[in-house]
C-alpha positions in Angstrom: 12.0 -30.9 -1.8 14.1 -27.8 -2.8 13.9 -28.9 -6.2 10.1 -29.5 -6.9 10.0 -25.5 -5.4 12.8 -24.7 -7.8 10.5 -26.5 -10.3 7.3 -24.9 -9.3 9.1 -21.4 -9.0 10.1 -21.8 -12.9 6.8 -22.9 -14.0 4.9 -20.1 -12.2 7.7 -17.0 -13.3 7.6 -18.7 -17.1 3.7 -18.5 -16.8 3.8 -15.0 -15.4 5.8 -13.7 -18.3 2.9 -15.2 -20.9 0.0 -14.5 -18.5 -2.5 -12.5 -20.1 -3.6 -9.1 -19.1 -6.7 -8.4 -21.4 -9.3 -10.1 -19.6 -9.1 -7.2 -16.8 -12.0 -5.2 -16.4 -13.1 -1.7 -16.8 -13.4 -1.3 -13.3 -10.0 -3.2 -12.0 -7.8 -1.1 -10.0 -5.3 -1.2 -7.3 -3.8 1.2 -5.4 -0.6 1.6 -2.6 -0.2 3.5 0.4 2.6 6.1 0.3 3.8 5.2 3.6 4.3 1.5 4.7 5.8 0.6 8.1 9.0 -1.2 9.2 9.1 -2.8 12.9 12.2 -3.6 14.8 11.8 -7.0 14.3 12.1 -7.0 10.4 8.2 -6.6 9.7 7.5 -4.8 6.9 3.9 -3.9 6.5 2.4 -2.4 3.0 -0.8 -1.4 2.4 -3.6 0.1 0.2 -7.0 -0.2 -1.8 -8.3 -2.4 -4.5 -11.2 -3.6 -6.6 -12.4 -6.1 -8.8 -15.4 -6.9 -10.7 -15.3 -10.0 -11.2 -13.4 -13.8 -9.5 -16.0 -16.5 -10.7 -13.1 -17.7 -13.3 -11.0 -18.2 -10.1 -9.6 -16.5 -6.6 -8.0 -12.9 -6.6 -5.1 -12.1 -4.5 -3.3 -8.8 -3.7 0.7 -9.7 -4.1 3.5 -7.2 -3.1 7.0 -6.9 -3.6 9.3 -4.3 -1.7 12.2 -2.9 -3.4 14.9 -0.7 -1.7 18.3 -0.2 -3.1 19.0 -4.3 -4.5 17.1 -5.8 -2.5 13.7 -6.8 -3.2 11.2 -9.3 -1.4 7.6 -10.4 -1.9 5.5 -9.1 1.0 2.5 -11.7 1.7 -1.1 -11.7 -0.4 -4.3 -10.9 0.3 -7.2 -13.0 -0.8 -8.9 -10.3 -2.6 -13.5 -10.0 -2.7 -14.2 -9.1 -6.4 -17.9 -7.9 -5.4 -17.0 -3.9 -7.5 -16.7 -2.3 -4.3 -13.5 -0.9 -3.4 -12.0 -2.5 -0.4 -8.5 -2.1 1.8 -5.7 -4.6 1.6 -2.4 -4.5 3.9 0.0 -7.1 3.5 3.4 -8.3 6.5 6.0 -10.1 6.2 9.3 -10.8 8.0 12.2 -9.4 6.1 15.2 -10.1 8.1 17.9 -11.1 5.1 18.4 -8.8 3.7 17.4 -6.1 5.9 15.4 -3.2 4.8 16.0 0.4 6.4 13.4 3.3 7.2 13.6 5.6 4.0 12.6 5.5 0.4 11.5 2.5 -1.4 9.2 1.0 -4.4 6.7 -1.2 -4.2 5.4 -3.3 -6.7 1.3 -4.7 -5.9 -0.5 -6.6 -8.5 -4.3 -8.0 -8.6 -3.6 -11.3 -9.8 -6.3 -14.4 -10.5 -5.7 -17.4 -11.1 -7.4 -19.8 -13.4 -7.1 -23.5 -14.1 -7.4 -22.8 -17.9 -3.8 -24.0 -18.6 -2.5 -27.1 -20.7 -1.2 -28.6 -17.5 -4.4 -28.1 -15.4 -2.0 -25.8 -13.2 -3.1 -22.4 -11.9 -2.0 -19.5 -13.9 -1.9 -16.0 -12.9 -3.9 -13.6 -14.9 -3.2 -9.9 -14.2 -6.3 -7.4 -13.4 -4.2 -4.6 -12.8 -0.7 -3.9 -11.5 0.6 -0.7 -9.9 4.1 0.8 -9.0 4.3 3.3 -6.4 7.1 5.0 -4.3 6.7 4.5 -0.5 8.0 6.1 2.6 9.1 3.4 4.8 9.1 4.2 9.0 
């Protein structure tokens, strides 16, 4: 079991790194929250706005990745509605190895659709927009 998500893990970063960006719209955009919040437990919550024209070539999500000092971890997805209206996303996870700490820290949100248009019939990501921002967590 490990291995096939090994396996799938490779397939989906080597797909990422060839994923094209151009079929993003004019009216694509994502944005994060300057402040995201970190419980006692290890929850780390982000949040923001997005929006998206268009998700008849396949679903959108919301992905995030929190980055403090080395350590870095994906922080859930958000099915996204692509109906040009700008809506809210927020995004949890647990994070308890490694540990995060209130403070400064990067995060790392992309709009992301995928699409069955690969030579394996596989879902690949295509990106709508992507967006790096500094956060404040607390």
């Amino acid at each position: 079991m490990r291995a096939r998500l090994v396996l799938a893990g490779a397939l989906l970063a080597t797909a990422a790194a060839t994923a094209p960006t151009a079929h993003a719209g004019a009216g694509d955009g994502l944005s994060v929250t300057p402040r995201g919040t970190l419980a006692e437990d290890g929850t780390v919550t982000l949040s923001g706005s997005y929006r998206c024209l268009d998700d008849t070539a396949g679903p959108v999500f919301v992905s995030s990745t929190l980055v403090q000092d080395d350590r870095s971890a994906g922080i859930g997805g958000t099915r996204a509605v692509c109906d040009g209206r700008v809506h809210a996303w927020t995004n949890s996870a647990v994070v308890k190895e490694p540990g995060y700490r209130p403070g400064a820290a990067r995060v790392e949100a992309t709009l992301m659709q995928l699409t069955t248009q690969g030579p394996l019939g596989l879902p690949l990501p295509g990106f709508l927009a992507a967006e790096e921002s500094a956060v404040t967590l607390g």
